[in-house]
N, CA, C and O atoms as CSV, one atom per row, in Angstrom:
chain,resi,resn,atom,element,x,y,z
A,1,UNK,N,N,81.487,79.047,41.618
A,1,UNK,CA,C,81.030,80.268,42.253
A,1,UNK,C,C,80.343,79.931,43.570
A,1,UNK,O,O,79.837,78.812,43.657
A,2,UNK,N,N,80.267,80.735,44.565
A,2,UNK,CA,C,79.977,80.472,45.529
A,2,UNK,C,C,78.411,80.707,45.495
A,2,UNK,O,O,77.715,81.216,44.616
A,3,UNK,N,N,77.993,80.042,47.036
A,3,UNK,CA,C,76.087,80.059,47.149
A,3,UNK,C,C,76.360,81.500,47.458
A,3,UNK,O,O,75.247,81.978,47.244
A,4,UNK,N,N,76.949,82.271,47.739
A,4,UNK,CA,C,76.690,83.303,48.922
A,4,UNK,C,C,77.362,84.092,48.716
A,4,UNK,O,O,78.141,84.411,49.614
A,5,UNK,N,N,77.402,84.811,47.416
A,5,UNK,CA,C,78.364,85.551,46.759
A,5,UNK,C,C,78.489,87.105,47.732
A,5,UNK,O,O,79.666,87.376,47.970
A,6,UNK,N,N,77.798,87.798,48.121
A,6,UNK,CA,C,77.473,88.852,49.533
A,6,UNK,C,C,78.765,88.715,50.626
A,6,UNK,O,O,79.722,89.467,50.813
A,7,UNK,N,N,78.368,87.383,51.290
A,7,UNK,CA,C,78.948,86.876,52.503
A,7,UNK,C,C,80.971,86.705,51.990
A,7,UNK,O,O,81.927,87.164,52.616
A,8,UNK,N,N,80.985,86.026,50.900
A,8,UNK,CA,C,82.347,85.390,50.311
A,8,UNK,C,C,82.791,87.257,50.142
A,8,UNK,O,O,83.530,87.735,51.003
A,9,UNK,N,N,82.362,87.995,49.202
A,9,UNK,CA,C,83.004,89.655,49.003
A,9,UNK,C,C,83.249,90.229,50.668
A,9,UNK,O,O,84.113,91.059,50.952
A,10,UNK,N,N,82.394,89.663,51.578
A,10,UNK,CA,C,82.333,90.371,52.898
A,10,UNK,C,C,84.148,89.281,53.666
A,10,UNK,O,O,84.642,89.364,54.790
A,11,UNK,N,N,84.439,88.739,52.906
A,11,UNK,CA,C,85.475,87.701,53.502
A,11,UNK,C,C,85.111,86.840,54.683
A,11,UNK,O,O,85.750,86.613,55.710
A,12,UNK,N,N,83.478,86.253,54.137
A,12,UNK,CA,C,83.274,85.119,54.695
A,12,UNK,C,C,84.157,83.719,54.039
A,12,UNK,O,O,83.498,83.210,53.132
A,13,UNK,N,N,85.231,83.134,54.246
A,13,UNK,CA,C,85.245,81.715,53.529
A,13,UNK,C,C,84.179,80.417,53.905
A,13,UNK,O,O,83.873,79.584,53.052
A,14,UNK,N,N,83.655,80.376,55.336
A,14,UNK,CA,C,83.520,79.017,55.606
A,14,UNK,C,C,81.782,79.291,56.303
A,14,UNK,O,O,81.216,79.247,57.395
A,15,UNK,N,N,81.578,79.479,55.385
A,15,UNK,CA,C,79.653,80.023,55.701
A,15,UNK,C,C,79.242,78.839,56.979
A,15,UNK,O,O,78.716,78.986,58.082
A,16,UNK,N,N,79.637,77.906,56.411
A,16,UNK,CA,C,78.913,76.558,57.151
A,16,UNK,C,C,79.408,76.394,59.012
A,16,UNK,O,O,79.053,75.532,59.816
A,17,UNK,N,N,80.304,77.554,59.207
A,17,UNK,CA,C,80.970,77.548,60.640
A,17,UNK,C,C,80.136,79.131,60.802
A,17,UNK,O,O,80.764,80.047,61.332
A,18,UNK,N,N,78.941,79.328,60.393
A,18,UNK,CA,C,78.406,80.905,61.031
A,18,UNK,C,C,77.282,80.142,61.944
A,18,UNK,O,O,76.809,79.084,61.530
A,19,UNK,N,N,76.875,80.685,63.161
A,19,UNK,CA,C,76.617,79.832,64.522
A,19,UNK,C,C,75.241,80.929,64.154
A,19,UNK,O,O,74.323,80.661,63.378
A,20,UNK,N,N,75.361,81.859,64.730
A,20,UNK,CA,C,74.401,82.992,65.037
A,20,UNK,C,C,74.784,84.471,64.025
A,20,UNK,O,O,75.745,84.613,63.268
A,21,UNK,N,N,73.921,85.232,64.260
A,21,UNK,CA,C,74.004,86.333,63.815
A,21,UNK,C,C,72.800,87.857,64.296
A,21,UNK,O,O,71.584,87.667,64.296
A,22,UNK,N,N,73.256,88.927,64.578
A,22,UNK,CA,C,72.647,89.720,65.254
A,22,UNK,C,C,73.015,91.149,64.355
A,22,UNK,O,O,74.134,91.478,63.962
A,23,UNK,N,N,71.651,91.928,64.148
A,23,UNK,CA,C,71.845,93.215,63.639
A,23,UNK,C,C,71.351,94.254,64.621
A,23,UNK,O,O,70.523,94.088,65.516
A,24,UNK,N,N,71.891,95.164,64.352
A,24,UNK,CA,C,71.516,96.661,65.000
A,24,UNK,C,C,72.529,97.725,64.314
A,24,UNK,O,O,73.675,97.586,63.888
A,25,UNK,N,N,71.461,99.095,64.388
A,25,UNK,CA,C,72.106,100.315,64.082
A,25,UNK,C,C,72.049,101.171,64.892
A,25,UNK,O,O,71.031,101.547,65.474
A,26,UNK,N,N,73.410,101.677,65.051
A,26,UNK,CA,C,74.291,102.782,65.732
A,26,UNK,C,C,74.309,104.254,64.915
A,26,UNK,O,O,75.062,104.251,63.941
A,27,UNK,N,N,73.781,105.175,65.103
A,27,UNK,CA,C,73.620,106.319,64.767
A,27,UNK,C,C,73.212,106.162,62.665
A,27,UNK,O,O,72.255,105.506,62.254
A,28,UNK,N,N,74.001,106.773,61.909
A,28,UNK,CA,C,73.456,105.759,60.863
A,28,UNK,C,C,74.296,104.803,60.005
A,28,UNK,O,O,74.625,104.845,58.819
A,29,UNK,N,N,74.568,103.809,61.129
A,29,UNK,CA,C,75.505,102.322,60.700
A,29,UNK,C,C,74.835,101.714,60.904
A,29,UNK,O,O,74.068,101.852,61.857
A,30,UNK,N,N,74.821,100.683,60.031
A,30,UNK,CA,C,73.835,99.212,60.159
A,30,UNK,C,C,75.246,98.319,60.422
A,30,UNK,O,O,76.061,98.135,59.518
A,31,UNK,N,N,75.396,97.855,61.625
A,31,UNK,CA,C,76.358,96.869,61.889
A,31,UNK,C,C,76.103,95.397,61.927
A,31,UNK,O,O,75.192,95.379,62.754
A,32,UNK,N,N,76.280,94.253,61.614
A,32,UNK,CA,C,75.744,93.010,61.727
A,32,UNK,C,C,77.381,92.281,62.109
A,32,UNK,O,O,78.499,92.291,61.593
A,33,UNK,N,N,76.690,91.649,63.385
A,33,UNK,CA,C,77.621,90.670,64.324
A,33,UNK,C,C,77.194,89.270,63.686
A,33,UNK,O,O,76.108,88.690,63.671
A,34,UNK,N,N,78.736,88.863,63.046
A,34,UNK,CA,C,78.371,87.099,62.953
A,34,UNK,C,C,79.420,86.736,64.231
A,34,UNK,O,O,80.451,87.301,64.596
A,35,UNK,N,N,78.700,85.534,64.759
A,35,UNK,CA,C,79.050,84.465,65.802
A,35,UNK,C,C,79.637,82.979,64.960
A,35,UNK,O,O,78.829,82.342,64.284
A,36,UNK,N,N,80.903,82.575,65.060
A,36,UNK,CA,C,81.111,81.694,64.722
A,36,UNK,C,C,81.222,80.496,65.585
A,36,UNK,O,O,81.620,80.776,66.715
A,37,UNK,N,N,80.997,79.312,65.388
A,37,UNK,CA,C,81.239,77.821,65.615
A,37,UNK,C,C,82.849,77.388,65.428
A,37,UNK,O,O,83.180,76.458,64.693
A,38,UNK,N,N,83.618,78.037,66.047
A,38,UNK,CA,C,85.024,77.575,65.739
A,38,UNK,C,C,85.493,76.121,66.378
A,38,UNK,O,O,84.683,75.791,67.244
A,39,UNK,N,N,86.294,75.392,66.253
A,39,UNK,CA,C,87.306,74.705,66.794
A,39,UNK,C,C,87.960,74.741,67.951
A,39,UNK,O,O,88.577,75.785,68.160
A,40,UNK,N,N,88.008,73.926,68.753
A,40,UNK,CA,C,88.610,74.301,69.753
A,40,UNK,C,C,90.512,74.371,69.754
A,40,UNK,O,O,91.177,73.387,69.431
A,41,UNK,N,N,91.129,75.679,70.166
A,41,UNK,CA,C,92.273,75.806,69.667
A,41,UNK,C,C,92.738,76.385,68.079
A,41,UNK,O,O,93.895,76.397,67.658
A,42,UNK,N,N,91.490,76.861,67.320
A,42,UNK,CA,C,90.922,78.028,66.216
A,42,UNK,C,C,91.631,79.039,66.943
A,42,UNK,O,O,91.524,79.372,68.124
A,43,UNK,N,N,92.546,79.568,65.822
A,43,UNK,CA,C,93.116,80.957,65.920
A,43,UNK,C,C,92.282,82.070,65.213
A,43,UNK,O,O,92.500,83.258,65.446
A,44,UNK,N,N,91.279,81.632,64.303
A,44,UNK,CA,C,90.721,82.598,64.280
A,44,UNK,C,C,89.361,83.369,64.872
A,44,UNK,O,O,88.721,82.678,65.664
A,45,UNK,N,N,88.973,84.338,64.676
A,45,UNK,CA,C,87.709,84.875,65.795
A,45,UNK,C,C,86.132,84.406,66.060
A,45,UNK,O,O,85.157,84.174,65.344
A,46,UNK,N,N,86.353,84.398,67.136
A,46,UNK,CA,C,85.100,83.939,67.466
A,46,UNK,C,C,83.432,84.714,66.684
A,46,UNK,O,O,82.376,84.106,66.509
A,47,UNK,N,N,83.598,85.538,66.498
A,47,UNK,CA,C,83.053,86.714,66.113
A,47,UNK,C,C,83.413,88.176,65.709
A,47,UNK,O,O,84.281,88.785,66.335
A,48,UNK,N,N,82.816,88.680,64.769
A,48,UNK,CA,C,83.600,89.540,64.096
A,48,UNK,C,C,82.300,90.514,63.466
A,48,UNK,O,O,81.216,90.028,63.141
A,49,UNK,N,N,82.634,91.959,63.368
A,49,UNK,CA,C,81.426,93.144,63.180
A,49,UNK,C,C,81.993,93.707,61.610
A,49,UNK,O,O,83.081,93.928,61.078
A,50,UNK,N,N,80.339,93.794,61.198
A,50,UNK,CA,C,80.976,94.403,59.756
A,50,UNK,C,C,79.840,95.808,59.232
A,50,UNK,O,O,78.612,95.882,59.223
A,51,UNK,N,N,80.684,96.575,58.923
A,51,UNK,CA,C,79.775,97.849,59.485
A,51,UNK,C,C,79.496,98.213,58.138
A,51,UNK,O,O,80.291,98.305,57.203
A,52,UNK,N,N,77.973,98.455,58.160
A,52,UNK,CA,C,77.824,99.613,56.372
A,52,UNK,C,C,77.118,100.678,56.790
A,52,UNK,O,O,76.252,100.527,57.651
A,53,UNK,N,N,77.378,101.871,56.259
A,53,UNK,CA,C,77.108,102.876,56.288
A,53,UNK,C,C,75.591,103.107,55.494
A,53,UNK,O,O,75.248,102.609,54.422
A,54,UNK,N,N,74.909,103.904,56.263
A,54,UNK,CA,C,73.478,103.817,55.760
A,54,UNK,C,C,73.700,105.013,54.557
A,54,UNK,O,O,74.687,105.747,54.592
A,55,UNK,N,N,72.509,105.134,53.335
A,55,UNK,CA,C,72.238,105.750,52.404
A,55,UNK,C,C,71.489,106.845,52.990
A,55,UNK,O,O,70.556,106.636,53.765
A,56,UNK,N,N,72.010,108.444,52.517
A,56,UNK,CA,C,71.063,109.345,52.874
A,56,UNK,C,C,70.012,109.859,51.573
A,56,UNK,O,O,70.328,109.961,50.388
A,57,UNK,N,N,69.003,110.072,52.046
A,57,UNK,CA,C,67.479,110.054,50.897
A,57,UNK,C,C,67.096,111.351,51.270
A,57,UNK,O,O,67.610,111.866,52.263
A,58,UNK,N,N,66.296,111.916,50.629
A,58,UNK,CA,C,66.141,113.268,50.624
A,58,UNK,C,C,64.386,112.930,49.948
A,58,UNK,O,O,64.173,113.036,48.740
A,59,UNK,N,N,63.487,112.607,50.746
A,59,UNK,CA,C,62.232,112.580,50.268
A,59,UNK,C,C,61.445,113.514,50.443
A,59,UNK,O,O,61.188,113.889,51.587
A,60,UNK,N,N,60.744,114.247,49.066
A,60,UNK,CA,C,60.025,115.045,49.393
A,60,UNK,C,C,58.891,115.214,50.253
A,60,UNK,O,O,58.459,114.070,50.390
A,61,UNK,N,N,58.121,116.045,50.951
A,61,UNK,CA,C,57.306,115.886,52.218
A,61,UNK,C,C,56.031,116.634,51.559
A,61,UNK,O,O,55.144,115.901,51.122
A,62,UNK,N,N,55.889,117.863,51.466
A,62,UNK,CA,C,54.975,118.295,50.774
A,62,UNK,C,C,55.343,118.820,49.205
A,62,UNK,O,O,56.265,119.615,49.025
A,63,UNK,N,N,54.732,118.426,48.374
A,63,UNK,CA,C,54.893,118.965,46.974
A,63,UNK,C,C,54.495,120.239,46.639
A,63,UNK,O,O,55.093,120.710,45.672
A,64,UNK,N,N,53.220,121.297,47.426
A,64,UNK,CA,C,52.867,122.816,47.399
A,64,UNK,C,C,53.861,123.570,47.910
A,64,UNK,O,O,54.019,124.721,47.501
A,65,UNK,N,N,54.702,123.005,48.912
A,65,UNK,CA,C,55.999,124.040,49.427
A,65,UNK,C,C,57.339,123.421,49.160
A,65,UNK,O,O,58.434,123.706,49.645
A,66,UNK,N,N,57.016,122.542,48.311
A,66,UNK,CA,C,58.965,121.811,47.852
A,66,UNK,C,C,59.828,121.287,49.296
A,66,UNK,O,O,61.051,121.186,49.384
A,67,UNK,N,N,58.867,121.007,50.323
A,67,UNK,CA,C,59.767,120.872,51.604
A,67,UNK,C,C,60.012,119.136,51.515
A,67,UNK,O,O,59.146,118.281,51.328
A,68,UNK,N,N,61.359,118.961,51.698
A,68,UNK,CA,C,61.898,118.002,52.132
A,68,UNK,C,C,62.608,117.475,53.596
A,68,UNK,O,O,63.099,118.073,54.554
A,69,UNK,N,N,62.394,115.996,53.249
A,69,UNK,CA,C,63.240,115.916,54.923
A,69,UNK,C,C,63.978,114.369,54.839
A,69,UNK,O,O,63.489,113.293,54.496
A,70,UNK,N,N,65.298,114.701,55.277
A,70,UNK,CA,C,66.236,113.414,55.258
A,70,UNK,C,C,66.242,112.228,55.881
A,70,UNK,O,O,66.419,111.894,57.052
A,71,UNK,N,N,65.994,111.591,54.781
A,71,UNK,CA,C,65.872,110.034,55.927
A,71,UNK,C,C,67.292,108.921,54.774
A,71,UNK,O,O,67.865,108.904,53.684
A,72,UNK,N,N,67.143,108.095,56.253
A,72,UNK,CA,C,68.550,107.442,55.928
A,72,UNK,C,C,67.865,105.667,56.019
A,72,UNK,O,O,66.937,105.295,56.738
A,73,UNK,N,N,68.628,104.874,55.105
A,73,UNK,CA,C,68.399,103.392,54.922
A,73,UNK,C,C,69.008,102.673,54.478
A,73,UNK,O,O,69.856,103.176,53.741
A,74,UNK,N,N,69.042,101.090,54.574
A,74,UNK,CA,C,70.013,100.304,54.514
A,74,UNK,C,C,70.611,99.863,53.217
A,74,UNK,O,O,69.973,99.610,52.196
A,75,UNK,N,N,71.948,99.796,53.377
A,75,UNK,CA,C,72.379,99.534,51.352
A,75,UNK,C,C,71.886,98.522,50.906
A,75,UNK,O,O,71.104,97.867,51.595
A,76,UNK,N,N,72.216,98.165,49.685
A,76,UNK,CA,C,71.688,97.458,49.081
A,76,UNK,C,C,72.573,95.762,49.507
A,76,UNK,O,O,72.260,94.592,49.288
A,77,UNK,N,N,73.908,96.501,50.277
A,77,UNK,CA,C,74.626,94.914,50.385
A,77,UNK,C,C,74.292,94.352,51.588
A,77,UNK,O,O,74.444,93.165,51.876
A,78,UNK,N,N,73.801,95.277,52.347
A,78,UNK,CA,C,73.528,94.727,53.971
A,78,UNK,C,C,72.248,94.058,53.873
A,78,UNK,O,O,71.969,93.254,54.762
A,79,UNK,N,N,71.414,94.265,52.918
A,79,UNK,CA,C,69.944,93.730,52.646
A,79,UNK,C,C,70.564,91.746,51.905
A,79,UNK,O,O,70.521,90.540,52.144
A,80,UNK,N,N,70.909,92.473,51.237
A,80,UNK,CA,C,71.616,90.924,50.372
A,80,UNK,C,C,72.740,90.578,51.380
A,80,UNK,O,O,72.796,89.349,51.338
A,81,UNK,N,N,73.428,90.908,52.039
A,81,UNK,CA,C,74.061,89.934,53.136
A,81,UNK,C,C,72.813,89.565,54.351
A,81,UNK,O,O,73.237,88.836,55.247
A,82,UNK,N,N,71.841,89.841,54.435
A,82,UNK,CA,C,70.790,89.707,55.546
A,82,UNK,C,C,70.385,88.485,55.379
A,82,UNK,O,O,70.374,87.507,56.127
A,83,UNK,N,N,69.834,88.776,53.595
A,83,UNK,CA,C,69.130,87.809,52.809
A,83,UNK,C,C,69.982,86.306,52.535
A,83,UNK,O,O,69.502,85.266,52.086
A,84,UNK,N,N,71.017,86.499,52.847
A,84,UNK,CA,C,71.975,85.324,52.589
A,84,UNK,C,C,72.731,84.386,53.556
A,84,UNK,O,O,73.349,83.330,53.423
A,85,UNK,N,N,72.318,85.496,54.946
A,85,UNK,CA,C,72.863,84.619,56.646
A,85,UNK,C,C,71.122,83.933,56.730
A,85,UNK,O,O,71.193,82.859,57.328
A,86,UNK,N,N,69.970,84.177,56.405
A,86,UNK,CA,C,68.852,84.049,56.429
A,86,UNK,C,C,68.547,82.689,55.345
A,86,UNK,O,O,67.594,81.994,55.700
A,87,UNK,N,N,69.050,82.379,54.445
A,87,UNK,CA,C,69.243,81.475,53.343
A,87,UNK,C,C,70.083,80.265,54.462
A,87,UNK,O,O,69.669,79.181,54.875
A,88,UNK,N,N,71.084,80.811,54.655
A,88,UNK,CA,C,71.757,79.696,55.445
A,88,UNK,C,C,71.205,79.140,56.603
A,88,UNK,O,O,71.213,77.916,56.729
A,89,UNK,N,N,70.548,80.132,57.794
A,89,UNK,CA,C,70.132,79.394,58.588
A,89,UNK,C,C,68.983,78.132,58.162
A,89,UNK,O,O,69.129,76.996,58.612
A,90,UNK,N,N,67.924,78.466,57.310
A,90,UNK,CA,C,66.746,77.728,56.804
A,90,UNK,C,C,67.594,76.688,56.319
A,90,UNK,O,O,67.505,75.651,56.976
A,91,UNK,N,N,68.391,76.663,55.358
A,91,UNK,CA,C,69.450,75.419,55.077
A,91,UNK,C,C,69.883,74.684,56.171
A,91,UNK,O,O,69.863,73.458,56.055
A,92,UNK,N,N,70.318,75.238,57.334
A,92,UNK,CA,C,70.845,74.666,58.439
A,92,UNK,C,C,69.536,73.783,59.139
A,92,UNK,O,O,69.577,72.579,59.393
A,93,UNK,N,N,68.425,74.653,59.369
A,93,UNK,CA,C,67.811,74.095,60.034
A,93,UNK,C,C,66.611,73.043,59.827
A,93,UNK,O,O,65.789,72.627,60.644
A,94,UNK,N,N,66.797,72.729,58.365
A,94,UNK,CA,C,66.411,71.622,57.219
A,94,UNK,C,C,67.361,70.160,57.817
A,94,UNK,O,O,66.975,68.992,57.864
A,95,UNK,N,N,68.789,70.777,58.253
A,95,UNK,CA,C,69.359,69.798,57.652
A,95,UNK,C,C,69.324,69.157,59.391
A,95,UNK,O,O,69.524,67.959,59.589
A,96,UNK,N,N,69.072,70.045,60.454
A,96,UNK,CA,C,69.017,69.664,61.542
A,96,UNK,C,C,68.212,68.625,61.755
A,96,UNK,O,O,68.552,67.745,62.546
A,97,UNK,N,N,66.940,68.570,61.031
A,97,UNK,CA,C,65.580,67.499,61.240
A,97,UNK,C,C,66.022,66.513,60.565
A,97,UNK,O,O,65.292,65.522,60.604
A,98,UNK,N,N,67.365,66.386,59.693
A,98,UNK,CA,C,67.371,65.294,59.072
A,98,UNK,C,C,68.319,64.158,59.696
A,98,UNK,O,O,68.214,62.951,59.478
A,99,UNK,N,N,69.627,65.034,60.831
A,99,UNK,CA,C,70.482,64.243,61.759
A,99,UNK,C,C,70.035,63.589,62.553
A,99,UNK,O,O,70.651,62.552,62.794
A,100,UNK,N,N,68.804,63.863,63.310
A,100,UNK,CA,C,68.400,62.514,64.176
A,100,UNK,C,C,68.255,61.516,63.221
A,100,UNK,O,O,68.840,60.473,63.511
A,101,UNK,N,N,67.549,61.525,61.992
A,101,UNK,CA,C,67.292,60.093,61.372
A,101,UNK,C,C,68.070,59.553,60.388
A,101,UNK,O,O,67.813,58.845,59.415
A,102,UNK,N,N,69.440,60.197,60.994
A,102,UNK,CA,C,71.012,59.431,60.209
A,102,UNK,C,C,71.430,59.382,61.322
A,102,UNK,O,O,72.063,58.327,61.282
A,103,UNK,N,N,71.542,59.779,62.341
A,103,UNK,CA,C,72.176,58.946,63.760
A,103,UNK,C,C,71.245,57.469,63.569
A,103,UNK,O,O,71.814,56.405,63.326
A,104,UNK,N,N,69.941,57.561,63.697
A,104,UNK,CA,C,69.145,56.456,64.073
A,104,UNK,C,C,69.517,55.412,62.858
A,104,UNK,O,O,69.586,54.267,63.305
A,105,UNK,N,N,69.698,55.465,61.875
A,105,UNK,CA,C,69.849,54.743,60.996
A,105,UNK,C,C,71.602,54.149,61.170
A,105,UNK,O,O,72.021,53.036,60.855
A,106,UNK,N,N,72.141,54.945,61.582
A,106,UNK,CA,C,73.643,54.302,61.813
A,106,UNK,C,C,73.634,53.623,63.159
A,106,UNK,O,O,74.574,52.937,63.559
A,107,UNK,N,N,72.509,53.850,63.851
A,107,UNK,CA,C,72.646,52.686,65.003
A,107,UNK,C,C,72.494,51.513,64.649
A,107,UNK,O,O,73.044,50.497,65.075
A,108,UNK,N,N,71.249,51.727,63.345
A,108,UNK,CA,C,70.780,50.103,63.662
A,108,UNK,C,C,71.750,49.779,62.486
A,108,UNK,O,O,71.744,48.562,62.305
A,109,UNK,N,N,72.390,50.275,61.819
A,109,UNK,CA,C,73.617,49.659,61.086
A,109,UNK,C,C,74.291,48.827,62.113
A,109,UNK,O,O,74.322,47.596,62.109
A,110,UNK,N,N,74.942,49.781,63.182
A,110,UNK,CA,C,76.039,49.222,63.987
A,110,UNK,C,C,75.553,48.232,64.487
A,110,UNK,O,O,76.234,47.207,64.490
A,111,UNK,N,N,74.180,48.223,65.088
A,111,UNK,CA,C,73.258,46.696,65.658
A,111,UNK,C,C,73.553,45.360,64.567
A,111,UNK,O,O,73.817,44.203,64.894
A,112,UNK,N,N,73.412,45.942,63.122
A,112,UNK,CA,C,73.396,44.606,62.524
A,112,UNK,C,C,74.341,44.317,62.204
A,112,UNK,O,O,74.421,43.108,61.985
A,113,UNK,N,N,75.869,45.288,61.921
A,113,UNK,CA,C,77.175,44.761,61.544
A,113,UNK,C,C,77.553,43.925,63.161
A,113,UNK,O,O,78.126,42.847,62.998
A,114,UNK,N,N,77.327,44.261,64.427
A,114,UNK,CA,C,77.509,43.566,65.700
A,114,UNK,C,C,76.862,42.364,65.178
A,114,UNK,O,O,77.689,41.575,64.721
A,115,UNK,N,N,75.223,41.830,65.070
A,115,UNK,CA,C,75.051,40.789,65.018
A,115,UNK,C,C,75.628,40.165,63.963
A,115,UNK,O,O,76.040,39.037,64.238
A,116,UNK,N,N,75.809,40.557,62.746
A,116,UNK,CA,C,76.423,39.380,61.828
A,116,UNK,C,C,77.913,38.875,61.596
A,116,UNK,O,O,78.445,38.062,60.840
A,117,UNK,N,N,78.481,40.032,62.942
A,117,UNK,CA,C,79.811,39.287,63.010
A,117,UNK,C,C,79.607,38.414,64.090
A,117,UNK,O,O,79.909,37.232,63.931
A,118,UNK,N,N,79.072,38.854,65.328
A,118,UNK,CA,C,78.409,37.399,66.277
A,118,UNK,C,C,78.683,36.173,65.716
A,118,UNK,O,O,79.509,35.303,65.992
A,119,UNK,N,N,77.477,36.313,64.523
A,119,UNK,CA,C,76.756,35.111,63.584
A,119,UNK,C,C,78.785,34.299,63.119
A,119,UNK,O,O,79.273,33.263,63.570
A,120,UNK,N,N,79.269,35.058,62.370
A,120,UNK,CA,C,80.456,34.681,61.749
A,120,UNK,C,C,81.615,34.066,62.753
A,120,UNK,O,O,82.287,33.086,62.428
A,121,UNK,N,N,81.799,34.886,64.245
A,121,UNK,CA,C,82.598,34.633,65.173
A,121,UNK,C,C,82.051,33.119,65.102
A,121,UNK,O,O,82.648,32.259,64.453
A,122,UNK,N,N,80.843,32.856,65.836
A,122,UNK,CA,C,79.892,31.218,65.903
A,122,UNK,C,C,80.791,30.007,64.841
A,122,UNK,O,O,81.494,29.026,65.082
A,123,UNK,N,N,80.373,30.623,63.725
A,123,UNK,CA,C,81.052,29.889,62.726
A,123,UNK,C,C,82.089,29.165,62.648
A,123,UNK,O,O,82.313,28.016,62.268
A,124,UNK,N,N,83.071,30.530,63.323
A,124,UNK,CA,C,84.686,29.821,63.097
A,124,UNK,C,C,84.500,29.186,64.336
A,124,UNK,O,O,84.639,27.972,64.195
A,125,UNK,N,N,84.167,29.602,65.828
A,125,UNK,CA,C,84.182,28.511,66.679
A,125,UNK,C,C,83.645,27.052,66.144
A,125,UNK,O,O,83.621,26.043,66.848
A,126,UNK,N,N,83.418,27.089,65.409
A,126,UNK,CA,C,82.758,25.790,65.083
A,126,UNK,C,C,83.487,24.869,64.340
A,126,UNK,O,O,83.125,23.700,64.208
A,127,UNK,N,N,84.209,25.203,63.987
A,127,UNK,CA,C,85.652,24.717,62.964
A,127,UNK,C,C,86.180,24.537,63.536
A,127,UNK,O,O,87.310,24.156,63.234
């Protein structure tokens, strides 16, 4: 099963290629823009809009005259897809602090596989 069960129903497949992401609502649509990290020569879109329609509520205003007044808010999937591009970035940006110190560590790999073939080249000259 997937981490991101929201995003996968929304026909996200590849969570780990979502770059950015931006919300706003248009009259009462809650639209959310994902930005993808594609490939260069990726046929598919760079970015892509996925629109939910807001819930209309009918809350009462005063209880002595029964008057009500309509207000509108976000579904329940746009909250849990919010909650789940929001999951990913914090994942992402965990894993960002951890690439400098696996670059740095594969340098000084490459430093010591260089010197101990040095060391070995020596050797056979020596034969």
């Amino acid at each position: 099963m997937s981490d991101y069960p929201r995003l996968t129903e929304m026909g996200i497949q590849h969570p780990q290629e979502i770059e950015k992401f931006a919300m706003y609502t248009v009259g009462n649509t809650d639209i959310l823009q994902i930005k993808y990290d594609r490939k260069k020569g990726s046929l598919l879109p760079v970015s892509r809009r996925y629109k939910f329609a807001q819930v209309k509520k009918s809350v009462l205003v005063d209880s002595g005259t029964r008057q009500t007044e309509t207000l509108f808010e976000s579904t329940p999937a746009f909250r849990e897809a919010l909650h789940e591009l929001e999951q990913l970035k914090l994942e992402r940006e965990k894993g960002l602090d951890l690439a400098p110190m696996i670059r740095e560590e594969l340098q000084h790999l490459e430093e010591d596989i260089a010197l101990r073939t040095q060391y070995i080249q020596s050797l056979v000259d020596k034969l």
